[in-house]
N, C-alpha and C positions, 0 to 999 in steps of 0.2 A: 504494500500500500504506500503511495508518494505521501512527502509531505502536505500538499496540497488537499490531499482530502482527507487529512487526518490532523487539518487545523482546527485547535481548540474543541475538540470533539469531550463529549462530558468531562466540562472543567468541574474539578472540586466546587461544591458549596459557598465554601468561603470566598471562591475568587468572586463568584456570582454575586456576593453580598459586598463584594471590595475588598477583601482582603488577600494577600497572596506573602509566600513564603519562600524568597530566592535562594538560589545558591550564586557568590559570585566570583570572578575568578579575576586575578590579576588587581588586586587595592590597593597594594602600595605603590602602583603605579601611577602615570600623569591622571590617563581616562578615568581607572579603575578606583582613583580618589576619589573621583569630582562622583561618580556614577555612586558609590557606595554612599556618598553624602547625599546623594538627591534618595535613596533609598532609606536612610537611615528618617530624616525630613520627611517623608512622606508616610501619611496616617493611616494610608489603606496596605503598607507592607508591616506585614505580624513579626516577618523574623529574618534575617540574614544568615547565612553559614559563607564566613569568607573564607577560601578555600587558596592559599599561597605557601609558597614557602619560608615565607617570614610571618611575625605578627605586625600587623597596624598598628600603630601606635594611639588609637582610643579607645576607649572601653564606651559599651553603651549597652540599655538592656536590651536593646534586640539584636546583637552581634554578636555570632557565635564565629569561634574561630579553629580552624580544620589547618596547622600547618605539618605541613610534610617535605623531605628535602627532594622526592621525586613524585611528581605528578599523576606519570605515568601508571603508579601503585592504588590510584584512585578505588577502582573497584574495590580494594581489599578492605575499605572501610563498612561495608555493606548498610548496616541501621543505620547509621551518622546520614546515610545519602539517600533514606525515604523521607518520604512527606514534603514535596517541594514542589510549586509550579512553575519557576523557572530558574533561567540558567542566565545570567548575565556573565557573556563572556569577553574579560577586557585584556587579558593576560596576552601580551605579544613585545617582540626585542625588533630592535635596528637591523636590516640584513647590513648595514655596513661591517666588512670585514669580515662577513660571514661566508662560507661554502655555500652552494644552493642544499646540498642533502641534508646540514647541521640545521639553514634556517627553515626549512622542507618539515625536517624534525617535529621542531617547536611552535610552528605554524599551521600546520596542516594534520599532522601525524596525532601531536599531544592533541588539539583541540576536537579530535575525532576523538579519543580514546577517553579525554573526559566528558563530551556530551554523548557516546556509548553510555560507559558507567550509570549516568544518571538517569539515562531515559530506560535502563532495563530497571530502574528502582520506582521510578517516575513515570508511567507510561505516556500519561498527557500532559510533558513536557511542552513548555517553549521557551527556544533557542533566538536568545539577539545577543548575535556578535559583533564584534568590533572589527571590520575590516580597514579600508582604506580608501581615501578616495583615487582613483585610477586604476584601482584593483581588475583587474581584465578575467573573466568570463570566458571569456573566448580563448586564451592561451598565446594570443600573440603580440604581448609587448614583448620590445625589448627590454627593460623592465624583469630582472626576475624574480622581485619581490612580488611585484603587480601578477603575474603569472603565481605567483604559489598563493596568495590570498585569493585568489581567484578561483584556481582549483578546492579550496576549502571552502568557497562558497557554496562552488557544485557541491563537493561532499556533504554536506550540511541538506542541503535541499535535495538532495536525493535519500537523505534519513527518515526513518517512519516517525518525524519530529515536525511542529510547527516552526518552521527557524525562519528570522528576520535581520539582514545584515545591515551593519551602520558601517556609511564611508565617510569617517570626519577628516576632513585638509589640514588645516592650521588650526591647536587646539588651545583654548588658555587652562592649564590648569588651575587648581586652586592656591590659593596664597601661602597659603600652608605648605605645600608639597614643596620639599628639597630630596633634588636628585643624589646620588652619590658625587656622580663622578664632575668635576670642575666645569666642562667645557657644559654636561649639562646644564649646569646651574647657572651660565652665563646665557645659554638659549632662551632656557624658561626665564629670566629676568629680562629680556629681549621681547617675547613673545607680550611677556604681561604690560611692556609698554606699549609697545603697538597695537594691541588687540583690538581697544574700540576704534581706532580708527579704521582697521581693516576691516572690520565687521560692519563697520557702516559705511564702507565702500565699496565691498565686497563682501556683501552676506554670503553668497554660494559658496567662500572659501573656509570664513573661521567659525568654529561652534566652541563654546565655553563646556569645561568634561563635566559638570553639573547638568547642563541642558541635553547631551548625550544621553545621562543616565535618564534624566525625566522621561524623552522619548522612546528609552529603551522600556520603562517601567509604561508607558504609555501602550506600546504595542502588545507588550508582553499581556496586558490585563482586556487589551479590546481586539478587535478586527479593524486592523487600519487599513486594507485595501491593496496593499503591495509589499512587495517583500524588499526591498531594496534602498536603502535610505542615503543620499548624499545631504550634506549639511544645511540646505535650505527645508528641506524634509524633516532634519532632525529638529529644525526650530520651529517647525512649522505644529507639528507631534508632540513637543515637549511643552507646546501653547496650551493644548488640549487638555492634559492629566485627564486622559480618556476613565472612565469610570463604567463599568457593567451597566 
């Protein structure tokens, strides 16, 4: 059975009444902050299980925290990974510097092997990833990042799962997030002064990783009409706070 007609097909109770129970992946990253903070902020999510291999650095009562040094060992948590309606997937690296097989790995490989896990625990999953904008479908950028997110997209939509992909361009994280490494931290301090200017001259390029999350928690609970989201979509989605 495709994903297509096995979107949202008998949601839990509680999503029906507003409320939904994610699992999320990738938070102490740029996206995966902003996303866990709009989920954390929002009244109609019961519970988070962030799911990394480090801890977040806040405590909150609806945050639960699953850290493990390999991902890939997901399944072998079995209970910890029932009771969830969705998967909020933010967890992704730089191909710079990278192999295509290494970034192939952690891109494409991992992300299948944890929304497997979940959706044999979860059967009426939905899947909203974080891809990229330019991410190619088709398999023929030059680009080989754009090529393996893309293949991951396929994979995903050919899963017996409702999955919804976001392609953010230019991201502002949150004020809070500090990267490790230097050259990051000089980016995102770049990034957070340009933002509004670029955003109001070019909506279609930047989204803020809090409005990310919103439009991810947005799809994830309603029927937004398409699978595919580039960042005028995610503002457009994260306007709504779709509601049952």
């Amino acid at each position: 059975m495709s994903g297509r007609a096995r979107k949202h097909r008998g949601r839990p109770a509680r999503v029906r009444e507003g409320q939904m129970r994610v699992v999320l992946t990738g938070a102490t990253g740029m996206v995966g902050g902003g996303v866990l903070q709009a989920c954390l902020e929002d009244e109609g999510i019961e519970a988070v299980l962030s799911v990394a291999r480090r801890k977040v650095g806040i405590e909150h009562r609806k945050l639960t925290q699953l850290v493990m040094p390999d991902l890939f060992d997901l399944a072998a948590h079995g209970d910890a990974l029932s009771g969830f309606d969705a998967c909020l997937y933010c967890l992704g690296v730089s191909a710079v510097g990278m192999s295509e097989a290494k970034y192939r790995r952690v891109t494409h490989d991992l992300t299948l092997a944890v929304v497997d896990a979940l959706s044999r625990r979860n059967p009426d999953l939905v899947v909203c990833y974080v891809s990229g904008r330019g991410s190619d479908r088709a398999g023929r950028s030059r680009w080989m990042w754009a090529r393996v997110k893309g293949e991951a997209e396929n994979a995903l939509f050919a899963r017996d799962v409702a999955a919804y992909t976001f392609r953010p361009g230019l991201v502002q994280p949150l004020r809070a997030h500090r990267p490790r490494s230097l050259s990051q931290r000089v980016v995102v301090g770049i990034v957070n002064l340009v933002f509004p200017l670029l955003r109001a001259l070019s909506p279609g390029l930047a989204t803020s990783a809090v409005d990310i999350g919103r439009a991810m928690i947005a799809a994830a609970r309603g029927k937004p009409g398409k699978k595919v989201f580039e960042p005028r979509d995610m503002d457009a989605l994260a306007r709504t706070r779709t509601r049952p």
